[in-house]
VOTORKE-617397 format. One record per residue: residue in three letters; x, y, z of N, C-alpha, C in turn; residue number from 1. Coordinates in steps of 0.1 Angstrom, whole numbers, m for minus. Each point is the difference from the previous one (the first is absolute). Example, Ala and Ser with C-alpha at 12.3 -4.5 7.8 and 13.67 -1.06 7.14 Angstrom:
BEGIN
   resn    n_xx    n_yy    n_zz   ca_xx   ca_yy   ca_zz    c_xx    c_yy    c_zz   resi
    Ala     132     m57      78      m9      12       0       9      12       0      1
    Ser      m4      11      m7       9      11       0      m8      11       8      2
//
This chain:
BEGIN
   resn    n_xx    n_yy    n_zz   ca_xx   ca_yy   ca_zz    c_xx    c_yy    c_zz   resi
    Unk      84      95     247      m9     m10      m4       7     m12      m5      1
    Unk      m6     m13       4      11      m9      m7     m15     m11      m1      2
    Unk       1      m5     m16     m10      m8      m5      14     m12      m8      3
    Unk     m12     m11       4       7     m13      m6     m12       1     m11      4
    Unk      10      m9     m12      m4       3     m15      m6     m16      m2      5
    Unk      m4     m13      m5      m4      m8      m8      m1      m1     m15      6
    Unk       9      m4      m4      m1      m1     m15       6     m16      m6      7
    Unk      m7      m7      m6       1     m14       5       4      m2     m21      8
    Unk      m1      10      m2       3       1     m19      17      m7      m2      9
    Unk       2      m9      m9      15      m3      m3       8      10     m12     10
    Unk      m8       6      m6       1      14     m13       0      10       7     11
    Unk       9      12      m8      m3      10       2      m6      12     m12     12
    Unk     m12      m8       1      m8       6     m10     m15       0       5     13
    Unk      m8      10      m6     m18      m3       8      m1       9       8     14
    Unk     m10      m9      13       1       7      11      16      m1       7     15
    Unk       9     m11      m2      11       4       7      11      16      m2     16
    Unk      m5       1     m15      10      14      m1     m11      14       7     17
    Unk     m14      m5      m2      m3      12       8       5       0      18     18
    Unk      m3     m15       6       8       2      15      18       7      m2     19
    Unk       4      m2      m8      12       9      m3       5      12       2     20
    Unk      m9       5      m8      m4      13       2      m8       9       9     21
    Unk      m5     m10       8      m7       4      14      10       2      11     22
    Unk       7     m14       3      11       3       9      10      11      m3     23
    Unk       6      m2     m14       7      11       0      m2      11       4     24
    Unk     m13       8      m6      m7      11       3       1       5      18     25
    Unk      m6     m12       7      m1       2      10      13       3      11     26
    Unk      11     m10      m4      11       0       3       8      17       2     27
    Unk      m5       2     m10       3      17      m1      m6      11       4     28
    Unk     m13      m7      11      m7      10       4       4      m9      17     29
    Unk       9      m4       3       3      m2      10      m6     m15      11     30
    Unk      m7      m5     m11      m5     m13       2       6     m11       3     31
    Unk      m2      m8       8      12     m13       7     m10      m9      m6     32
    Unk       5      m8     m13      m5      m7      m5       9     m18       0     33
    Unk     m11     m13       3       5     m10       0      m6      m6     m14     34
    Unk       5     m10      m7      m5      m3     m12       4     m16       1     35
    Unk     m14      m6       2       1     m16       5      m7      m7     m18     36
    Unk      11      m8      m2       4      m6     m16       2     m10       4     37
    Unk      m5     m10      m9       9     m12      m3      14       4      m4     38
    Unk       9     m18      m1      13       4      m4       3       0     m15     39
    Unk      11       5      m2      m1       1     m19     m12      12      m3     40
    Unk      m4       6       8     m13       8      m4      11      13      m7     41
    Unk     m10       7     m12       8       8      m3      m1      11       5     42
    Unk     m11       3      10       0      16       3       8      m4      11     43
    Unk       5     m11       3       9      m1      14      14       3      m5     44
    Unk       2      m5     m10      18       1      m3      m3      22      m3     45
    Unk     m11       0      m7      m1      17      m4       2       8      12     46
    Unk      m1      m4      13       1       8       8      12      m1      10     47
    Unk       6     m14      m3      14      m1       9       9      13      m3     48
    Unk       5       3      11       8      12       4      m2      12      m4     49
    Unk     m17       2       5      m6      11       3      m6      m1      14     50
    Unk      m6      12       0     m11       3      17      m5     m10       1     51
    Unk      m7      m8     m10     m12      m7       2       9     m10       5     52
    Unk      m5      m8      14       0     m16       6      m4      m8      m7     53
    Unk       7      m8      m8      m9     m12      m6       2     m13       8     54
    Unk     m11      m6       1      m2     m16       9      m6     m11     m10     55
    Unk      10     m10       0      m6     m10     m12      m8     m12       8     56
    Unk      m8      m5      m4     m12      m5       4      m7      m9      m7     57
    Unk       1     m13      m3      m6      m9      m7     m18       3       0     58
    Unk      m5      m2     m13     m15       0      m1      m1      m8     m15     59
    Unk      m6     m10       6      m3      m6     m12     m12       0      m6     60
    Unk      m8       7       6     m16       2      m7      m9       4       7     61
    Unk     m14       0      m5      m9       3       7      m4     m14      14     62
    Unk       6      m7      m4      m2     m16       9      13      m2      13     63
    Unk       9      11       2      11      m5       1      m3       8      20     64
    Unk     m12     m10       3      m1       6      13      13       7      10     65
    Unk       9     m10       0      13       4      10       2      13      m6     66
    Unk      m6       7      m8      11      14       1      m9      11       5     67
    Unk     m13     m10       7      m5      15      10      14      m2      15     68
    Unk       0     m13       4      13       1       9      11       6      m3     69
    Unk       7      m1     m16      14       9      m2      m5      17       2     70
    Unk     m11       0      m4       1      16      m4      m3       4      14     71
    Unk      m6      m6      11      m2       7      12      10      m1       6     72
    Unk       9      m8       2      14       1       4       5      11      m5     73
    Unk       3       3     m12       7      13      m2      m8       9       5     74
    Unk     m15       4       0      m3       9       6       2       4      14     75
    Unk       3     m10       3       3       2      12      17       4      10     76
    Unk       8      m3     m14      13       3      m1       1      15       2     77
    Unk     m12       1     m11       8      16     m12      m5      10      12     78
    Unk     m15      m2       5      m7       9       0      m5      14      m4     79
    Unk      m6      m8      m8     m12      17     m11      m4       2       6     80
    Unk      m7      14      m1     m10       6       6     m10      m4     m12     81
    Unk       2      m6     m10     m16      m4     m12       7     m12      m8     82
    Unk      m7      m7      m6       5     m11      m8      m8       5     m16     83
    Unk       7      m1      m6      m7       2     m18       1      m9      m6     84
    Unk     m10      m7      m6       1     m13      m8      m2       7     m14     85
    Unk       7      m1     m11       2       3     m13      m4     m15      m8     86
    Unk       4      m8      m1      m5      m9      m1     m12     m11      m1     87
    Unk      m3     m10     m14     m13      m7       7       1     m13      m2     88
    Unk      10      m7      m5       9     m14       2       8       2      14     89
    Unk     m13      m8       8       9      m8      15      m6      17       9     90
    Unk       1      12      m4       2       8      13     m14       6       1     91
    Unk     m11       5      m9     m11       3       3     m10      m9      10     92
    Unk       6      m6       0      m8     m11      15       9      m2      10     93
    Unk       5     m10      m3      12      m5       8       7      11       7     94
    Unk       0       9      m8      12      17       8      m8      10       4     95
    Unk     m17      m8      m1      m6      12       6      m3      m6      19     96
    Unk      m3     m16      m2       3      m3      12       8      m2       7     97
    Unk      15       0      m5      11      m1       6       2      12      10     98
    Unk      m5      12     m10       3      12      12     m13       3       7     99
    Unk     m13      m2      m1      m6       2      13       3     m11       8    100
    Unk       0     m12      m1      13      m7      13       8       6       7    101
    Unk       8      10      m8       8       6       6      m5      13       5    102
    Unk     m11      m1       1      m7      18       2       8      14      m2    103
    Unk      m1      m6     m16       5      14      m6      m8       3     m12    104
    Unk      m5      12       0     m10       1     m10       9       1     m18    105
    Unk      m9      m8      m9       6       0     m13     m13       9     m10    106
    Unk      11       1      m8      m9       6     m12       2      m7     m12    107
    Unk      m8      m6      m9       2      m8     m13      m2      11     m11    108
    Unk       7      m1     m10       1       7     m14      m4     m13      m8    109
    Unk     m12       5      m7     m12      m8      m9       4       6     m15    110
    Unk       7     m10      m5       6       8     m18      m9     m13     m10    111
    Unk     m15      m4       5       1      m9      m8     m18       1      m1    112
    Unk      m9       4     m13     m15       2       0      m8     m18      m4    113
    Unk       6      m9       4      m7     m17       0     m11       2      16    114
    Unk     m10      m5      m6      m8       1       8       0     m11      14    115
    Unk      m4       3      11       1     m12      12     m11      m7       5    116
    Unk      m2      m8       5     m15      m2       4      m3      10      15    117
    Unk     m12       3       4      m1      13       1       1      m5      20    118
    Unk      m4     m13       2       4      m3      15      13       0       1    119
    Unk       4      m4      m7      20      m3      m1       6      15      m3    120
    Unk      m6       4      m4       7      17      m1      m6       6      13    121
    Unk      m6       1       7      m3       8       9       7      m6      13    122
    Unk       1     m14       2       5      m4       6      19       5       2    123
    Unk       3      m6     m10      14       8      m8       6       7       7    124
    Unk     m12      15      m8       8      12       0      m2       5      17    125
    Unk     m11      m7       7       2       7      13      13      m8      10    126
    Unk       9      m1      m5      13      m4       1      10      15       0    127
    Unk      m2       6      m6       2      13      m3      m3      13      10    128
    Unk       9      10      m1      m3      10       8      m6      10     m16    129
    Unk       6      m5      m4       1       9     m21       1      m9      m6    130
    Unk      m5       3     m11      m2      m6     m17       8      11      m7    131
    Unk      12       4      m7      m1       6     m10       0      m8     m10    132
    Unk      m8       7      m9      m7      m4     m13      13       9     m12    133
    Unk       2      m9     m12       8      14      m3      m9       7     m13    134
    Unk      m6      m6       0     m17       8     m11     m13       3      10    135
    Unk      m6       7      m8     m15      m4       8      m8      m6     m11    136
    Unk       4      m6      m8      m9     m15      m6       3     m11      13    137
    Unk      11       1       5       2     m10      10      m8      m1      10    138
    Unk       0      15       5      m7       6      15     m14      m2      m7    139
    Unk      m7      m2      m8      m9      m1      m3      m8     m15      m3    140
    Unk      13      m9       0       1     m15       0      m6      m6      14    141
    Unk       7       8      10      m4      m5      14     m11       7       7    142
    Unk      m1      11      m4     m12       5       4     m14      m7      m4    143
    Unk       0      m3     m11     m12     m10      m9       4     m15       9    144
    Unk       8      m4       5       0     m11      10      m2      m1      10    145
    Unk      m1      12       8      m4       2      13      12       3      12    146
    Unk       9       7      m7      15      m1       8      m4      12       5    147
    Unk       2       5      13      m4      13      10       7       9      m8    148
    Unk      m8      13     m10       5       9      m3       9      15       5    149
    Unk       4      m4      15       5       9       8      13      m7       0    150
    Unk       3     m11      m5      14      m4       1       8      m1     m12    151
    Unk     m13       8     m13      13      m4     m13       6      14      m1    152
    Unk       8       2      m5       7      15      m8       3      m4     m14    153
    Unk       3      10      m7       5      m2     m15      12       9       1    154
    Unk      10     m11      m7      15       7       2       6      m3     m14    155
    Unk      m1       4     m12      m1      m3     m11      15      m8      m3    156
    Unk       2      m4      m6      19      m8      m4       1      15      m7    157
    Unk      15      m3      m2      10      13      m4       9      m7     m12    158
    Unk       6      12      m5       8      m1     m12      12      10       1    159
    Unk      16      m7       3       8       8      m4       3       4     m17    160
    Unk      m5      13       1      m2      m1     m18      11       7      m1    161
    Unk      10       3       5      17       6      m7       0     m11      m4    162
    Unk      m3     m15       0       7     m16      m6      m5       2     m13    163
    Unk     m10       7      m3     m11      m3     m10       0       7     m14    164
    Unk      13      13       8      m3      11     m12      13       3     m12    165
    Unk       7     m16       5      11       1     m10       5      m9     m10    166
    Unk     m11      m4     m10       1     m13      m9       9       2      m8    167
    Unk       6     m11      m7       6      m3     m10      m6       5     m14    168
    Unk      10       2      m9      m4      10     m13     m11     m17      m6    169
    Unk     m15       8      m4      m8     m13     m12       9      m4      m6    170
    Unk      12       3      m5      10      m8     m10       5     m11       7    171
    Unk       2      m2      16       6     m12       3      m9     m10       4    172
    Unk     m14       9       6     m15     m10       0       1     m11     m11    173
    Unk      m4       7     m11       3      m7     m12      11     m12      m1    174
    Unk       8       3      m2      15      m7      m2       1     m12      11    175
    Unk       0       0      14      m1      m3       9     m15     m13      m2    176
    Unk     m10       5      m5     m15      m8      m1       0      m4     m16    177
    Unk       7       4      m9      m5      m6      m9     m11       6      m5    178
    Unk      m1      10       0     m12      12      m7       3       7     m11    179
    Unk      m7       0      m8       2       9     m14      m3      16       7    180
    Unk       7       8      m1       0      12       3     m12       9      m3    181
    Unk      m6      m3     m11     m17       4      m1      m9      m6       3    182
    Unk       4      m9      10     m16      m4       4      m4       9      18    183
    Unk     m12      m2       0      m5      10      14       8     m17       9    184
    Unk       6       4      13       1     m10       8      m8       3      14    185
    Unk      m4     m15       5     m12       3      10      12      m7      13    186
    Unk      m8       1      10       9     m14      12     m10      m1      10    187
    Unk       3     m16       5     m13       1      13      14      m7       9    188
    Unk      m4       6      12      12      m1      10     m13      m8      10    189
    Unk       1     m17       0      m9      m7      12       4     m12       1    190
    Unk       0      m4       7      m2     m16       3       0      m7     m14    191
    Unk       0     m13      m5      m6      m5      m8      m8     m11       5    192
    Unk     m11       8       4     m14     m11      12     m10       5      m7    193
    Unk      m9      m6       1     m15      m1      m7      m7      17       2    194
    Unk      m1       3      17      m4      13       2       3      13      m5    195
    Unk      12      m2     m11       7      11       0      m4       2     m16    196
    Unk     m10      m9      m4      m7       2     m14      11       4     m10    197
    Unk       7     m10      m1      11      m2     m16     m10      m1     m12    198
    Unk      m7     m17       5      m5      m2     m13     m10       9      m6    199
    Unk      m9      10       7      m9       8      m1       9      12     m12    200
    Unk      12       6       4       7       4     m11      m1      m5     m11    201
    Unk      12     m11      m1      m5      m6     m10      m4      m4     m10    202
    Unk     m13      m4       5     m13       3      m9      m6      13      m3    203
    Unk       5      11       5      m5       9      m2       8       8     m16    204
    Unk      16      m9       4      12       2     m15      m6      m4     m10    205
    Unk      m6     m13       2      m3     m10     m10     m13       5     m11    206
    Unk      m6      10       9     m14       6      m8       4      13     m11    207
    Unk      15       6       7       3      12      m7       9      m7     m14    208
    Unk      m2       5     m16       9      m1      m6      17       3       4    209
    Unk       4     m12     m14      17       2       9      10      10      m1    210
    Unk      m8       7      m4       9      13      m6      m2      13      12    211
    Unk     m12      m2       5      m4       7      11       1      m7       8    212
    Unk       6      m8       8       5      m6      13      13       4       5    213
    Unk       1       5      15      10       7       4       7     m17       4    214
    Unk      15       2      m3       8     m12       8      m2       2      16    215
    Unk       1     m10       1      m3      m3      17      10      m6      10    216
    Unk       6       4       8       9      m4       7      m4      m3      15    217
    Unk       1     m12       6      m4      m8      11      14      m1       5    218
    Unk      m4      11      16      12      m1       6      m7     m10      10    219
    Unk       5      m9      13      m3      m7       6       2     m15      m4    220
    Unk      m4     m11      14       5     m11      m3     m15      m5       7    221
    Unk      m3     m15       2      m9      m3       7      m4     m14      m5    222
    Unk      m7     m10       4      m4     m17       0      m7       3     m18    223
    Unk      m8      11      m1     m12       3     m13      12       0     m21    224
    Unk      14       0      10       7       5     m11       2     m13     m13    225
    Unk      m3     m12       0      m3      m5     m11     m13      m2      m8    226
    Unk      m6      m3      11     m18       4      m2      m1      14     m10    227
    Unk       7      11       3      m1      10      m6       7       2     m13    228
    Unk      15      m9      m1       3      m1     m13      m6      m6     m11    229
    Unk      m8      m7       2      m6     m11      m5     m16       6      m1    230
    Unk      m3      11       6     m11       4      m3       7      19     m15    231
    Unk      13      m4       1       0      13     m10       2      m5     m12    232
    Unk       5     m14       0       4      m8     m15     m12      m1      m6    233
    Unk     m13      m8      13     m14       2      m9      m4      10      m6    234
    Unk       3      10       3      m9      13      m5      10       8      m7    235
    Unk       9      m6      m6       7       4     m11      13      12       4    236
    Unk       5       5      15       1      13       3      16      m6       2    237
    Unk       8     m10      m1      10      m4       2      12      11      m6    238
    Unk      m7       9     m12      14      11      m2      m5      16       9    239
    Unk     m12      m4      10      m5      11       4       5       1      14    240
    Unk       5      m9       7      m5      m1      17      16      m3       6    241
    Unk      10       5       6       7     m10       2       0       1      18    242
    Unk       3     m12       4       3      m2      15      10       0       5    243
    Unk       1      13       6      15       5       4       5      m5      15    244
    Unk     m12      m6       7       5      m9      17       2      18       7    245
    Unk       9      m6      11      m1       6      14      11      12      m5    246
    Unk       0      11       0       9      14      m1       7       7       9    247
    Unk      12       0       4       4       7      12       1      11      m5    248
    Unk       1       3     m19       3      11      m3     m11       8      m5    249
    Unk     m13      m2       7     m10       4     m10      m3      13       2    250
    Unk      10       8       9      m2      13       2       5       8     m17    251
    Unk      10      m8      m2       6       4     m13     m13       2     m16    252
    Unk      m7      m9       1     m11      m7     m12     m10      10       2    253
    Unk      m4       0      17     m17       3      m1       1      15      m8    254
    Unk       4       8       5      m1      12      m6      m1       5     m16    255
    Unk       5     m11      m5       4       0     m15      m9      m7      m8    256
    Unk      m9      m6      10     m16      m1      m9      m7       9      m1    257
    Unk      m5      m7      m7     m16      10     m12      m9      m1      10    258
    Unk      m7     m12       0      m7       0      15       4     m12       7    259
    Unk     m13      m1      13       7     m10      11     m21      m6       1    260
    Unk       2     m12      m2     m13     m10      m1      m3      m7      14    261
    Unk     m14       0      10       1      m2       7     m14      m6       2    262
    Unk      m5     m16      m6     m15      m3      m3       0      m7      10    263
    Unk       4       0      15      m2      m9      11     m15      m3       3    264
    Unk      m5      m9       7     m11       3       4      m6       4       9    265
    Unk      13       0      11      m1       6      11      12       3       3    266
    Unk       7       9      12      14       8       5      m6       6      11    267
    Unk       5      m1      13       2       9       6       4      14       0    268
    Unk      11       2     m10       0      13      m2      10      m1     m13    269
    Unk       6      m5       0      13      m2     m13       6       5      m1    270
    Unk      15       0       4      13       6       2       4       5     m15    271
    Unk       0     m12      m5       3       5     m14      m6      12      m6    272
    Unk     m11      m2       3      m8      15      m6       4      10       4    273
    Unk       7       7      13       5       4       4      14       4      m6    274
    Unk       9      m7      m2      13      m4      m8      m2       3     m12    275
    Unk     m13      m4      m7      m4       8     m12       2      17      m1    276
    Unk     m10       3      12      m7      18       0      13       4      m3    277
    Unk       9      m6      15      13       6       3       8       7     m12    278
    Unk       2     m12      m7       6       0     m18      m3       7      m7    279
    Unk     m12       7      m1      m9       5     m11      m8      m3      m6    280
    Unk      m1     m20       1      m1      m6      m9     m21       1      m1    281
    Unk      m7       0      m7     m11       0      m1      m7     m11       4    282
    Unk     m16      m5       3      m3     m15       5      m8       0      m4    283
    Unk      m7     m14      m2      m9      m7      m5      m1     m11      16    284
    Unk     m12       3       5      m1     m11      14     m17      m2      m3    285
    Unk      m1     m10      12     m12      m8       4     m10       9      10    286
    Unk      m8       3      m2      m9       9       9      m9      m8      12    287
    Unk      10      m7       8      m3     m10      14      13       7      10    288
    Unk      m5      m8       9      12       4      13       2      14       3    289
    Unk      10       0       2       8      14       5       4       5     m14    290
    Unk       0      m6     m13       6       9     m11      m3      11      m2    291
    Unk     m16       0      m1      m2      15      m5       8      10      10    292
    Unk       1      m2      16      12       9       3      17       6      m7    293
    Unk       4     m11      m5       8       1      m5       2       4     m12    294
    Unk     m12      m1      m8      m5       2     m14     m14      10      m4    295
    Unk       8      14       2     m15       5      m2      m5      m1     m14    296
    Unk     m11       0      m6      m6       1     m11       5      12     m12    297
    Unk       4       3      m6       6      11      m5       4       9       7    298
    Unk       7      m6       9      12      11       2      15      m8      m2    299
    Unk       0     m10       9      15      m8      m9      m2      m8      m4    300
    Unk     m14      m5      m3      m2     m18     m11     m16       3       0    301
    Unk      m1     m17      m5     m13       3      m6      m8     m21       8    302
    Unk     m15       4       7       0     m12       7     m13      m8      m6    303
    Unk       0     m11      m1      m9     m10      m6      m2     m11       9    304
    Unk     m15      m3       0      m3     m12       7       7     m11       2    305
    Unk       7      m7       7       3     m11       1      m4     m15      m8    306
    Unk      10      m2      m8      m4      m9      m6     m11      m2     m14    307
    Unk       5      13      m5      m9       7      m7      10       6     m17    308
    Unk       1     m15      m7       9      m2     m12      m2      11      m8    309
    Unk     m13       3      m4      m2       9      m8       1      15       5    310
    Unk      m3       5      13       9      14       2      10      m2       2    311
    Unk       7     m10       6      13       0      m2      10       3     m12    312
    Unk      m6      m3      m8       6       3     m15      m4      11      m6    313
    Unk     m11       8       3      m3       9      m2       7       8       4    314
    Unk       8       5      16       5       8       6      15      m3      m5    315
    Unk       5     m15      m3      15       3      m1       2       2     m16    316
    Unk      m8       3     m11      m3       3      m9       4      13      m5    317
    Unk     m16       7      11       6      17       6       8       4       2    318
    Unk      10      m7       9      14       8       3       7      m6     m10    319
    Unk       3     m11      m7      11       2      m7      m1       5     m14    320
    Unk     m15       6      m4      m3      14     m10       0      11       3    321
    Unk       2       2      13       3      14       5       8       6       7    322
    Unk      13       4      m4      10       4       5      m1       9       7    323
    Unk      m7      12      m2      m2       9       7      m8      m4      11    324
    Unk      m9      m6       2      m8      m4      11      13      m9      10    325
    Unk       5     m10      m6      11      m5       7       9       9       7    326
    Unk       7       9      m2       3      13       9      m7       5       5    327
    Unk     m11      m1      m2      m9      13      12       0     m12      12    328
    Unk      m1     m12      m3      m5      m4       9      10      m9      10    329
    Unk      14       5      m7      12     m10       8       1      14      11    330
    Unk       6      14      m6      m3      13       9      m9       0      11    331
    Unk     m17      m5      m5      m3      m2      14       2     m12      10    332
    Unk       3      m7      m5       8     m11       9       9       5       7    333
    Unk      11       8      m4      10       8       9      m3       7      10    334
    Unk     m12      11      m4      m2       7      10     m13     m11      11    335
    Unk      m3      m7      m6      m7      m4      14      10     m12      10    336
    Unk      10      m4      m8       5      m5      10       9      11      11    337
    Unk       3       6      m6       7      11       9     m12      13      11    338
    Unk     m11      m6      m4     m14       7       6       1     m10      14    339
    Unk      m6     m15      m5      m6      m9       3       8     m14       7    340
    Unk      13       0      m3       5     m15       3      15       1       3    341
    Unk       6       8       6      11       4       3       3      m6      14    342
    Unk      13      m2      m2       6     m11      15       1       9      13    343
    Unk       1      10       2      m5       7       7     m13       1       7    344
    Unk      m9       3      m5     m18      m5      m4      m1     m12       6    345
    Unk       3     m11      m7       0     m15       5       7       0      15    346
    Unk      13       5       5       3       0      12      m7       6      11    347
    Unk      m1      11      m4      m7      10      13     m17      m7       1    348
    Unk      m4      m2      m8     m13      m9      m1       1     m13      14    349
    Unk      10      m9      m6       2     m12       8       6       5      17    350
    Unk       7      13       1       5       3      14     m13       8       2    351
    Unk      m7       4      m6     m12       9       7     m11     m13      12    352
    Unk       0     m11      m9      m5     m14       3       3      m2      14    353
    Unk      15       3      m1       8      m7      12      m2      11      14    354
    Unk       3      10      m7      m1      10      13     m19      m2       6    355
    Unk      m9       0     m11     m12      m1       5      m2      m7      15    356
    Unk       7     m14      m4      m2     m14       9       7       4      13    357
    Unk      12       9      m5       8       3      17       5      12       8    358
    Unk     m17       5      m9       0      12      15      m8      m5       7    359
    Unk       6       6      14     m11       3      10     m14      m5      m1    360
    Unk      m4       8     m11     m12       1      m1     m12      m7      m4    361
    Unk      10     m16      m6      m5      m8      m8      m8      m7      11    362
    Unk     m11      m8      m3      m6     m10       7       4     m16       0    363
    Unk       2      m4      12       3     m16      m4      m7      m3      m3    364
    Unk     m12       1      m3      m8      m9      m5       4      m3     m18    365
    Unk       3      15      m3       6      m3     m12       5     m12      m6    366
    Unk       8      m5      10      12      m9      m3      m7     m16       1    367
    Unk      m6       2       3      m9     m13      m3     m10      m5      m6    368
//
């Protein structure tokens, strides 16, 4: 089997580390995999002098017509037997037409629950031979739009949780952040963009006395990050909050929290939450999108409406008065990601996709 990859990401973080872990996976199950990047891309340099073929490929956006021409040239170099667009800057359109030009059937991976207009999605997705969805909040996004329900699958994202299960002692958390050793510490690992509901935290601090407020650590970087400083000085929380930017090391931190805060208003599925379970770490999330997959209700966190100040403080309240509840509920985070979200799981899921489309048995009509 030999599939060309699409991943138009310049990080290797997101959806890019889950394509990571896909190829790899695959690679090892005997997979002839191509992986078409921009240059400077980082899952491109991640893969130099391995199995994987990388092809570097300018895309500069969703507007950047000429790269339905580059990408059908390569396809037509490499020759796949399927094209996988990972991607939704520049390749969920652009790379879905590139390869039926090239009549080869693609499959798109959907990591994102924003809603489409419902001609423009159906039009879209019948670009596709497959949709994997990696939630079914998502698969349930396009179905409510009108996208042919025979073409989505749900292929959930994965978590290498050996990364996850070996933090640094709370004493260097501390030391390292600037934390007084008795206080509960919280972290939200997102963006710092509007959707990923910071300021809803927050305000959710600002209601609890300060003696009962857990410190809060903001891993991530993003355009919202002075907006947001400037919304903690107002509400008094400046010895409460600190903004720690982008982490290469945050395998080290996450595990060593109390809990992990996650008041988005929407997610596809949320990696981090995931990265949380992995850890042990217990959750506090938004009850939209794909979370509640990732977040069941008392078993590894606890879920609150969206945008919704006052349970939100209610629930991070909860856990950081209850210790014992905080371990019951990081434990089940462990075992469901090792039930539920394991890279294995995530692979055979995505090759089950692939073998579907190229047996025998499949219908062309599919593919269109």
């Amino acid at each position: 089997m030999r599939v060309l990859h699409v991943e138009t990401g310049m990080h290797l973080y997101g959806g890019a580390q889950q394509v990571a872990y896909l190829l790899d996976g695959l690679a090892r199950r005997g997979v002839e995999n191509v992986l078409v990047c921009p240059p400077g891309a980082a899952i491109g340099a991640h893969f130099r002098e391995s199995p994987v073929d990388v092809v570097e490929v300018p895309c500069a956006g969703d507007l950047d017509l000429a790269f339905i021409g580059r990408l059908r040239r390569v396809i037509a170099e490499q020759q796949p037997q399927l094209v996988h667009l990972h991607s939704r800057r520049g390749a969920d359109v652009l790379g879905g037409l590139a390869a039926r030009a090239a009549a080869v059937p693609a499959v798109l991976s959907r990591r994102v629950d924003n809603p489409e207009h419902r001609l423009w999605a159906r039009w879209k997705y019948r670009r596709y031979a497959r949709v994997i969805c990696i939630s079914e909040g998502i698969a349930a996004v396009l179905r409510d739009e009108g996208v042919d329900a025979q073409r989505i699958r749900v292929v959930r994202s994965a978590v290498d949780a050996s990364a996850w299960t070996r933090p640094a002692p709370r004493t260097q958390l501390c030391t390292v952040f600037g934390i007084p050793e008795a206080r509960v510490i919280a972290g939200v690992a997102a963006q710092l963009i509007d959707r990923k509901g910071h300021r809803v935290l927050f305000e959710a601090l600002a209601r609890m006395a300060p003696s009962r407020r857990p410190f809060v650590i903001c891993f991530g970087q993003g355009p919202q990050r002075e907006a947001l400083d400037t919304e903690v000085a107002r509400l008094g929380l400046t010895d409460d909050v600190h903004f720690a930017g982008f982490r290469r090391d945050l395998p080290d931190w996450m595990g060593a929290l109390d809990l992990l805060v996650h008041p988005a208003y929407m997610e596809g599925l949320g990696v981090a939450l995931l990265q949380a379970a992995a850890a042990g770490v217990p959750i506090v999330a938004s009850r939209a999108g794909g979370m509640p997959e990732a977040v069941r209700d008392g078993e590894n966190g606890l879920l609150v409406a969206p945008g919704d100040i006052e349970a939100l403080r209610v629930a991070v309240e909860r856990l950081c008065n209850d210790a014992a509840l905080r371990q019951q509920l990081g434990d089940g985070g462990r075992a469901l990601i090792a039930r539920e979200f394991s890279l294995d799981a995530m692979v055979e899921g995505n090759l089950s996709v692939y073998r579907e489309l190229l047996s025998p048995s499949d219908s062309p009509s599919t593919a269109r």
